[in-house]
SEFIZA-3560 file (N, C-alpha, C; in Angstrom, 3 decimals):
REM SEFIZA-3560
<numar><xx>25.715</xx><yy>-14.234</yy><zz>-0.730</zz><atom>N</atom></numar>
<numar><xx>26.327</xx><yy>-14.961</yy><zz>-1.825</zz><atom>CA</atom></numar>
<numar><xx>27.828</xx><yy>-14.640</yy><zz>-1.849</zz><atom>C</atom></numar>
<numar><xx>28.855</xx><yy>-15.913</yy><zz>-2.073</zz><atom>N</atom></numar>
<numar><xx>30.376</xx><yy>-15.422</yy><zz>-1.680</zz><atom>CA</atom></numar>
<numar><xx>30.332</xx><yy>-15.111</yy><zz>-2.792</zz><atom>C</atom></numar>
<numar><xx>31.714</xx><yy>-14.322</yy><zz>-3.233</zz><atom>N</atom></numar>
<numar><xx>32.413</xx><yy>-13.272</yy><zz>-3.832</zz><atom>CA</atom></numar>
<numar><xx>33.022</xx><yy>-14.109</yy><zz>-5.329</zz><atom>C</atom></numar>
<numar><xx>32.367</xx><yy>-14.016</yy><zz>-6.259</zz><atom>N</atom></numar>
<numar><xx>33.440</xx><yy>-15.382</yy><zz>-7.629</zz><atom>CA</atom></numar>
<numar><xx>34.626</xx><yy>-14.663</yy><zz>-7.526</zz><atom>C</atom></numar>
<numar><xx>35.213</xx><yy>-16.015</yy><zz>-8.185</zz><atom>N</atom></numar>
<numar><xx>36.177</xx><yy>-16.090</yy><zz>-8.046</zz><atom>CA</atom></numar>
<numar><xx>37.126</xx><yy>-16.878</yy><zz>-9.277</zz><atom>C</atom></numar>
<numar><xx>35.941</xx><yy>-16.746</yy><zz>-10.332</zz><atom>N</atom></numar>
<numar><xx>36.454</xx><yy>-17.425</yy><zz>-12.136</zz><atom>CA</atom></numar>
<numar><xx>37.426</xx><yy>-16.373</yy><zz>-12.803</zz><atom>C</atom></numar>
<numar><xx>37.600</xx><yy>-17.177</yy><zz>-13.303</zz><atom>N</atom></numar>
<numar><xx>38.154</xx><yy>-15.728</yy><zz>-14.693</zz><atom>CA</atom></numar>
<numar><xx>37.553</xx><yy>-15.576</yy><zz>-15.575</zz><atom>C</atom></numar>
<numar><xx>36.385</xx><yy>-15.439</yy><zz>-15.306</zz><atom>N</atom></numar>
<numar><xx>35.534</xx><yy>-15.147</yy><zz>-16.802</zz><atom>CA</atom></numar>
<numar><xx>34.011</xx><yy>-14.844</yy><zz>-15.649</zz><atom>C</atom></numar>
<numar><xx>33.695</xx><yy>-13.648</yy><zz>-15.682</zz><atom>N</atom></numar>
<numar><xx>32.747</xx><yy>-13.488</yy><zz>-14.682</zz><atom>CA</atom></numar>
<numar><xx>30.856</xx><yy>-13.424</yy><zz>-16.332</zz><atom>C</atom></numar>
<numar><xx>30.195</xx><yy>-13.490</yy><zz>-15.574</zz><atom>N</atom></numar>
<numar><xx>28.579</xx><yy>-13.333</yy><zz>-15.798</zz><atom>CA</atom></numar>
<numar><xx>28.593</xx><yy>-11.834</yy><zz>-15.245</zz><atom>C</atom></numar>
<numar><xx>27.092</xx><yy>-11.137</yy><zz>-16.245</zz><atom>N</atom></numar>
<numar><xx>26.536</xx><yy>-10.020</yy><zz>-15.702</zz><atom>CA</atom></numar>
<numar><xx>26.109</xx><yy>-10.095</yy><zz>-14.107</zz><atom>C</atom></numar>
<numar><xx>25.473</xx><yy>-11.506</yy><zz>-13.446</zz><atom>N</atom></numar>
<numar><xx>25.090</xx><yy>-11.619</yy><zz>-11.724</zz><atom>CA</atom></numar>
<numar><xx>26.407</xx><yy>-11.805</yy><zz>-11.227</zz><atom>C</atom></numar>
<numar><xx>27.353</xx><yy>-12.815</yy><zz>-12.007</zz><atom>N</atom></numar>
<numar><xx>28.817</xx><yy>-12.262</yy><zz>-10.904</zz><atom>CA</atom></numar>
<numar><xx>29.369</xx><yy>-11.371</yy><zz>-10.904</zz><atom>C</atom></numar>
<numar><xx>29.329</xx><yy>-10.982</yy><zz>-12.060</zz><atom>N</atom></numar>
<numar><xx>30.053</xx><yy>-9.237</yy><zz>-11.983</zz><atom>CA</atom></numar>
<numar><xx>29.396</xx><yy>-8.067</yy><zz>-11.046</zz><atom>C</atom></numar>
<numar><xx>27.873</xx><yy>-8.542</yy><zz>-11.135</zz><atom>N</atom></numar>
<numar><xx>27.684</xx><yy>-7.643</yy><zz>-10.324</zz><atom>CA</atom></numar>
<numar><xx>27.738</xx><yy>-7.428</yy><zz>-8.786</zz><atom>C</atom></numar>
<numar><xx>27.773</xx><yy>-9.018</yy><zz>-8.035</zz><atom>N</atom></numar>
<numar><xx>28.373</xx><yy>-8.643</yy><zz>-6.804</zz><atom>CA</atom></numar>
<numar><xx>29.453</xx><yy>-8.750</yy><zz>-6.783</zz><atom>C</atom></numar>
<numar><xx>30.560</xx><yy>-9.019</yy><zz>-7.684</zz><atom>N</atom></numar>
<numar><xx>31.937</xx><yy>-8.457</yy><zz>-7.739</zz><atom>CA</atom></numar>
<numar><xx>32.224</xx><yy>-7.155</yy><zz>-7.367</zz><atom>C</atom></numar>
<numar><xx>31.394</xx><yy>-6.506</yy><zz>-8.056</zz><atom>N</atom></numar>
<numar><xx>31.641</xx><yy>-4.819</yy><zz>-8.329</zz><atom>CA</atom></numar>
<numar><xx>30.315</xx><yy>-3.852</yy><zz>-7.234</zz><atom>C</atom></numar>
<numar><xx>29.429</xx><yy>-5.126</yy><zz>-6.330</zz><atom>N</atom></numar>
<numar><xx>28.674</xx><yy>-4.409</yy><zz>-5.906</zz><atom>CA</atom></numar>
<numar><xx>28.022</xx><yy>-3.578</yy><zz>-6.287</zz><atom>C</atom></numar>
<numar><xx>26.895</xx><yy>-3.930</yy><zz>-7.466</zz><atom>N</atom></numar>
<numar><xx>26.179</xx><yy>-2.950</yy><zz>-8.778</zz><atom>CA</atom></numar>
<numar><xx>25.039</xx><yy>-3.683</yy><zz>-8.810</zz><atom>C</atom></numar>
<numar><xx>24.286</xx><yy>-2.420</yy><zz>-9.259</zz><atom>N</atom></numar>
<numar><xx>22.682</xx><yy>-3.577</yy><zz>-9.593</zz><atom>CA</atom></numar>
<numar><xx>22.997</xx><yy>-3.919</yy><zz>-11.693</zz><atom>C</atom></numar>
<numar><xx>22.516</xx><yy>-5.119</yy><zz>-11.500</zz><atom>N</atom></numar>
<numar><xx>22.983</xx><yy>-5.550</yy><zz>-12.973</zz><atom>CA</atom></numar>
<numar><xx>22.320</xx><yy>-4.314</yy><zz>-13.934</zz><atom>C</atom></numar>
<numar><xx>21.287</xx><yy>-3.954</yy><zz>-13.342</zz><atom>N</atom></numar>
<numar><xx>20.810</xx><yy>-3.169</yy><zz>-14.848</zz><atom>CA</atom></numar>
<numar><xx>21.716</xx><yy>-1.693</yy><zz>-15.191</zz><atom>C</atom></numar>
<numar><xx>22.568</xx><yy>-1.381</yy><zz>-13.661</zz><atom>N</atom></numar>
<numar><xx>23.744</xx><yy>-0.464</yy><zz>-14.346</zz><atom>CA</atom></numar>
<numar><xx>25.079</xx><yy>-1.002</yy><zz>-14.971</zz><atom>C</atom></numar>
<numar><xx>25.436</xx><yy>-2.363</yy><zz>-14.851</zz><atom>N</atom></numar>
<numar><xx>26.202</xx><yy>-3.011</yy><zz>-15.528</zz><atom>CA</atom></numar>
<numar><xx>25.527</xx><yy>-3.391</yy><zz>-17.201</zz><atom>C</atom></numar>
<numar><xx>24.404</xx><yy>-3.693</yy><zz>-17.296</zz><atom>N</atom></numar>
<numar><xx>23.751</xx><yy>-3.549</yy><zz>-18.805</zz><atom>CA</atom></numar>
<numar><xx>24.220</xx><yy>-2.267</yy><zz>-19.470</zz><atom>C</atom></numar>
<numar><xx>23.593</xx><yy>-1.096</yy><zz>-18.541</zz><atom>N</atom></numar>
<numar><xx>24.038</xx><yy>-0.046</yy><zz>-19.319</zz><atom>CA</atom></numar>
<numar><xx>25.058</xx><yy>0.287</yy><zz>-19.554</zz><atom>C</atom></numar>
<numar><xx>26.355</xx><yy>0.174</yy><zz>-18.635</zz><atom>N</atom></numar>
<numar><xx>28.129</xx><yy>0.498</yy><zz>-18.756</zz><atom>CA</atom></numar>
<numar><xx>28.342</xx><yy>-0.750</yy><zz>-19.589</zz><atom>C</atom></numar>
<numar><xx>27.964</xx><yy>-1.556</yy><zz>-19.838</zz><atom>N</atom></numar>
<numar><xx>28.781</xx><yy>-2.718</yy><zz>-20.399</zz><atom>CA</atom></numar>
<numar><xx>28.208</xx><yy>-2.362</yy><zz>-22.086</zz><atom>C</atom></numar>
<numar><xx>26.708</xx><yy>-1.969</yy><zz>-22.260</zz><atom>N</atom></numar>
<numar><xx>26.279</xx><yy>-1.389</yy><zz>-23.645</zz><atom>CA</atom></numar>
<numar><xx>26.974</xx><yy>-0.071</yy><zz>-24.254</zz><atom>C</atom></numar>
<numar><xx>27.575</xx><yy>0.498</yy><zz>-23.192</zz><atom>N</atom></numar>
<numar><xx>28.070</xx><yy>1.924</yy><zz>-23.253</zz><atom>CA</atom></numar>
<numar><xx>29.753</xx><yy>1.792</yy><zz>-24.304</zz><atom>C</atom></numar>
<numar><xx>30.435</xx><yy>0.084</yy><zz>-23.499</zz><atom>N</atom></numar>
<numar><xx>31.404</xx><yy>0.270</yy><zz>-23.794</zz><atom>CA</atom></numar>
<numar><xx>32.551</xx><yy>1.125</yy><zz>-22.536</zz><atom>C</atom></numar>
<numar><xx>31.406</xx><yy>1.577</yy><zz>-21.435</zz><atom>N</atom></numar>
<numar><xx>32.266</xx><yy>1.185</yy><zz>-20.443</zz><atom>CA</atom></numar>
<numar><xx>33.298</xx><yy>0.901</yy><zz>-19.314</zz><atom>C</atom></numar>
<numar><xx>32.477</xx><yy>-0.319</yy><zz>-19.123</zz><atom>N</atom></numar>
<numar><xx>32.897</xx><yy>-1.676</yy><zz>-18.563</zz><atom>CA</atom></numar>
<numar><xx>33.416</xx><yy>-2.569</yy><zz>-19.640</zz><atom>C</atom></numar>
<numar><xx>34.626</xx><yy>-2.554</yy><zz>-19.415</zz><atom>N</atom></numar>
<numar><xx>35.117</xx><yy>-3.793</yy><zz>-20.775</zz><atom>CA</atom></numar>
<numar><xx>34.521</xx><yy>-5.124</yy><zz>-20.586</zz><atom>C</atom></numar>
<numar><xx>33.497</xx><yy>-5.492</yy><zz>-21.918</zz><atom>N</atom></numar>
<numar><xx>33.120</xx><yy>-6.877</yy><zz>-21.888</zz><atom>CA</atom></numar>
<numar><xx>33.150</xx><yy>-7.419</yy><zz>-23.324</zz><atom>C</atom></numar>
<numar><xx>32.370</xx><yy>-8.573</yy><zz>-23.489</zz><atom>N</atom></numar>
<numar><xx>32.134</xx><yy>-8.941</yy><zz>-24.533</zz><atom>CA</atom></numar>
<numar><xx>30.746</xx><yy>-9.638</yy><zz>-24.236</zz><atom>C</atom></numar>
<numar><xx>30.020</xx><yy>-9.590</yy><zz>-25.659</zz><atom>N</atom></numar>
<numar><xx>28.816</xx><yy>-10.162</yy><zz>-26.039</zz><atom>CA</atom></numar>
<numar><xx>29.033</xx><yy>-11.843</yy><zz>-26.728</zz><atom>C</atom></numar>
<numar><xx>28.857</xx><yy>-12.526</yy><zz>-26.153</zz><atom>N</atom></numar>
<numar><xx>28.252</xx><yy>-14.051</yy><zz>-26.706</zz><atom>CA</atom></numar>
<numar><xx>27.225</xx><yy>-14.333</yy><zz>-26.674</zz><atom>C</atom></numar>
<numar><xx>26.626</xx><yy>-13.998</yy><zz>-28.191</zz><atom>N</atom></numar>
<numar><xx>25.375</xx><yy>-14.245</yy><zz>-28.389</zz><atom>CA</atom></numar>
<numar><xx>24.703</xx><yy>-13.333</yy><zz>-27.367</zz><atom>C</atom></numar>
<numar><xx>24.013</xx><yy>-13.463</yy><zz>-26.912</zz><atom>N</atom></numar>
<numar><xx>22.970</xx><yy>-12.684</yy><zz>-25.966</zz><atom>CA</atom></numar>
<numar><xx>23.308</xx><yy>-12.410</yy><zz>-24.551</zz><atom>C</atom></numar>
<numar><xx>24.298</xx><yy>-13.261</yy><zz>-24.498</zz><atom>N</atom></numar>
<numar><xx>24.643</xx><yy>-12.861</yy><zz>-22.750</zz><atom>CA</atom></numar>
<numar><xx>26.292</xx><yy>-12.177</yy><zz>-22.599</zz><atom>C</atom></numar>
<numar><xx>26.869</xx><yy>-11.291</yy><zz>-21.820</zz><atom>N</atom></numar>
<numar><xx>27.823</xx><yy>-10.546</yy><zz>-21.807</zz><atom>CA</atom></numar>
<numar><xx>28.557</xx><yy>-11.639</yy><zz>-20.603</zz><atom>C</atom></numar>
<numar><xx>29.562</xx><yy>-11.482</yy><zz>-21.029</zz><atom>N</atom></numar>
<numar><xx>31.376</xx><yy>-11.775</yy><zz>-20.502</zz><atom>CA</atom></numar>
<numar><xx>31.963</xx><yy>-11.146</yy><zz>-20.013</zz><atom>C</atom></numar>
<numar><xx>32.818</xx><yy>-11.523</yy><zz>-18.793</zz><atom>N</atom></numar>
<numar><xx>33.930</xx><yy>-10.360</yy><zz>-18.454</zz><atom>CA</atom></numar>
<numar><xx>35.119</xx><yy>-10.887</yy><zz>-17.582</zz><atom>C</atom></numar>
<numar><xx>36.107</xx><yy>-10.692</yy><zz>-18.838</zz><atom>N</atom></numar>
<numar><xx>37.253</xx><yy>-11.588</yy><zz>-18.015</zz><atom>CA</atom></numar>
<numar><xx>37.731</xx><yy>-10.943</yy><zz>-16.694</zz><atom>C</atom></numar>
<numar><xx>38.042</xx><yy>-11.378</yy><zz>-14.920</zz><atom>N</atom></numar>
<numar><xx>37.912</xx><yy>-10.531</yy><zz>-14.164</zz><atom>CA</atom></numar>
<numar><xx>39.597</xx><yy>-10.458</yy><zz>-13.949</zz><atom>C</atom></numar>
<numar><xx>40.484</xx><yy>-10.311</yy><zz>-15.416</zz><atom>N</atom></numar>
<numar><xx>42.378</xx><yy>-9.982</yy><zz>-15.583</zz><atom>CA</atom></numar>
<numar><xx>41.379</xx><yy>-8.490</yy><zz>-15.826</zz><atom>C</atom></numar>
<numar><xx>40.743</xx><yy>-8.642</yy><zz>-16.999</zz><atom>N</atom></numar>
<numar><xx>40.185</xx><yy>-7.268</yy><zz>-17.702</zz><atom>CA</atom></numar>
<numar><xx>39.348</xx><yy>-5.783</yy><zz>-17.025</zz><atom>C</atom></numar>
<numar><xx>38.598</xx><yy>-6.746</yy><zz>-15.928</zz><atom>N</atom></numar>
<numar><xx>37.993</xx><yy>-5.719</yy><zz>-15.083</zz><atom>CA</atom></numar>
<numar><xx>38.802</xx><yy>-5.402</yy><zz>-13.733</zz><atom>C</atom></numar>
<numar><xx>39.588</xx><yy>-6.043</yy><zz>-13.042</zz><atom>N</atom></numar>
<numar><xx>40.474</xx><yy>-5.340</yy><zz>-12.359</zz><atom>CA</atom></numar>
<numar><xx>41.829</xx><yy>-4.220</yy><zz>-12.715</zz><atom>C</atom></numar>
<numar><xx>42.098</xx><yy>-4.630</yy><zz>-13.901</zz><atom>N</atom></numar>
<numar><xx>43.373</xx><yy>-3.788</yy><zz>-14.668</zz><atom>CA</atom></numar>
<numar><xx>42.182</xx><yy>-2.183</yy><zz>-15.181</zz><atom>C</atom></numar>
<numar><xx>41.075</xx><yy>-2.447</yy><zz>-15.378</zz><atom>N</atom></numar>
<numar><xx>40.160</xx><yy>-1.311</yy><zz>-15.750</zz><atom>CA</atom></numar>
<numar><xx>39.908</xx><yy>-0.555</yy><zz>-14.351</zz><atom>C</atom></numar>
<numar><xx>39.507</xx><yy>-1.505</yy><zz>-13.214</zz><atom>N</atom></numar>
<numar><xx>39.537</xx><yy>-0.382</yy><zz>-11.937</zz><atom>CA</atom></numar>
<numar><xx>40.705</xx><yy>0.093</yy><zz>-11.548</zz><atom>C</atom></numar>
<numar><xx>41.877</xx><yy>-0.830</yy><zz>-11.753</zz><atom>N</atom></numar>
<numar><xx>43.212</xx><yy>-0.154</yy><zz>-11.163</zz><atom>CA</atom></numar>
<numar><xx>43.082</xx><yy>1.417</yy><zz>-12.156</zz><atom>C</atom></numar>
<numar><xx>43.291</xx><yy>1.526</yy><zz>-13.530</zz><atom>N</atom></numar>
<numar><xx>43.359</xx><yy>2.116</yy><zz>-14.117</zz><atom>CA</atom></numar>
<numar><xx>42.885</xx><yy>3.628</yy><zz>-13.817</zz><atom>C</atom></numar>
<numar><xx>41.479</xx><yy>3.111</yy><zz>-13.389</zz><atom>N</atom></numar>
<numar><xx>39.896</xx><yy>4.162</yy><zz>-13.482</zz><atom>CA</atom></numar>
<numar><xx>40.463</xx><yy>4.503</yy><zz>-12.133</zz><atom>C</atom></numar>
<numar><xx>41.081</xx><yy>4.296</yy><zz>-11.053</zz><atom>N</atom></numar>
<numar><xx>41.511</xx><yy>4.586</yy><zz>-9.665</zz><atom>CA</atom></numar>
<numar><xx>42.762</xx><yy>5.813</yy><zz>-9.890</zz><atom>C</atom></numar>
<numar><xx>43.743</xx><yy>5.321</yy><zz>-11.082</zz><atom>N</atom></numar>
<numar><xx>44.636</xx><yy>5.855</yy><zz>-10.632</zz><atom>CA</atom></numar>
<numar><xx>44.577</xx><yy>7.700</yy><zz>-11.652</zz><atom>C</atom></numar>
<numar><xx>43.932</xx><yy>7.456</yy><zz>-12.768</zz><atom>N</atom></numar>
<numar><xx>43.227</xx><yy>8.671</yy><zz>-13.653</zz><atom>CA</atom></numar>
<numar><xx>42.311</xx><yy>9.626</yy><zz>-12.902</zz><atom>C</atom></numar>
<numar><xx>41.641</xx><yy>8.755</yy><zz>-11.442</zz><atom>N</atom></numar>
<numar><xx>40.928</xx><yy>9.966</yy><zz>-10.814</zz><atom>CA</atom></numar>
<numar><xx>40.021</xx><yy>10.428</yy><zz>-11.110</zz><atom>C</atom></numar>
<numar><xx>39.405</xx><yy>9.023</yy><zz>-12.162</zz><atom>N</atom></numar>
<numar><xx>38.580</xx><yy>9.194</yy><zz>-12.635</zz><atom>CA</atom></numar>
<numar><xx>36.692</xx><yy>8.385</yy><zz>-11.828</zz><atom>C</atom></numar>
<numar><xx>35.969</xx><yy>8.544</yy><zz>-11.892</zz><atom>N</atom></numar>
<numar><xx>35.111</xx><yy>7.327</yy><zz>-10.925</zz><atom>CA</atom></numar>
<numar><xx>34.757</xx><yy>6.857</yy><zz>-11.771</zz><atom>C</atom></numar>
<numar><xx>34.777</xx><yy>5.012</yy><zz>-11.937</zz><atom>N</atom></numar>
<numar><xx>34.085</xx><yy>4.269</yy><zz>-12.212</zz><atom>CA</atom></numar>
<numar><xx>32.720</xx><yy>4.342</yy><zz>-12.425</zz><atom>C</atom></numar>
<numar><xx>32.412</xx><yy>4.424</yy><zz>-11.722</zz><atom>N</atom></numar>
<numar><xx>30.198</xx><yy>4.642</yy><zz>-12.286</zz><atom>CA</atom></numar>
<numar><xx>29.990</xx><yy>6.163</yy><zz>-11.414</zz><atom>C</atom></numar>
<numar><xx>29.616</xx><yy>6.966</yy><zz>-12.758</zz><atom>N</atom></numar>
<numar><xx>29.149</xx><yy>8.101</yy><zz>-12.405</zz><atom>CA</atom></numar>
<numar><xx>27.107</xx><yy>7.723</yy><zz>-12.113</zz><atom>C</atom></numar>
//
């Protein structure tokens, strides 16, 4: 499946965005995180918001998904 390429990704695009199984994106995205948002029942993620969060999480030295 190619790589999206929206600005506004889904929990299944985000997750081969980020190469994750969705149910650890449920949990980081319930955690607060993975910056998202909830509409209604299904989660959002603008991909300005999740790349400025990995640059971020890269440069703190921190890892992204423990």
């Amino acid at each position: 499946m190619p790589i999206p390429t929206d600005a506004v990704f889904t929990i299944d695009e985000l997750a081969i965005y980020l190469k994750l199984p969705k149910r650890t994106l449920y949990k980081l995205a319930q955690e607060g995180t993975v910056p998202g948002h909830k509409v209604g029942r299904h989660w959002r993620f603008l991909r300005e918001t999740i790349d400025s969060w990995l640059k971020s999480s890269n440069r703190k030295g921190k890892n992204v998904v423990q």
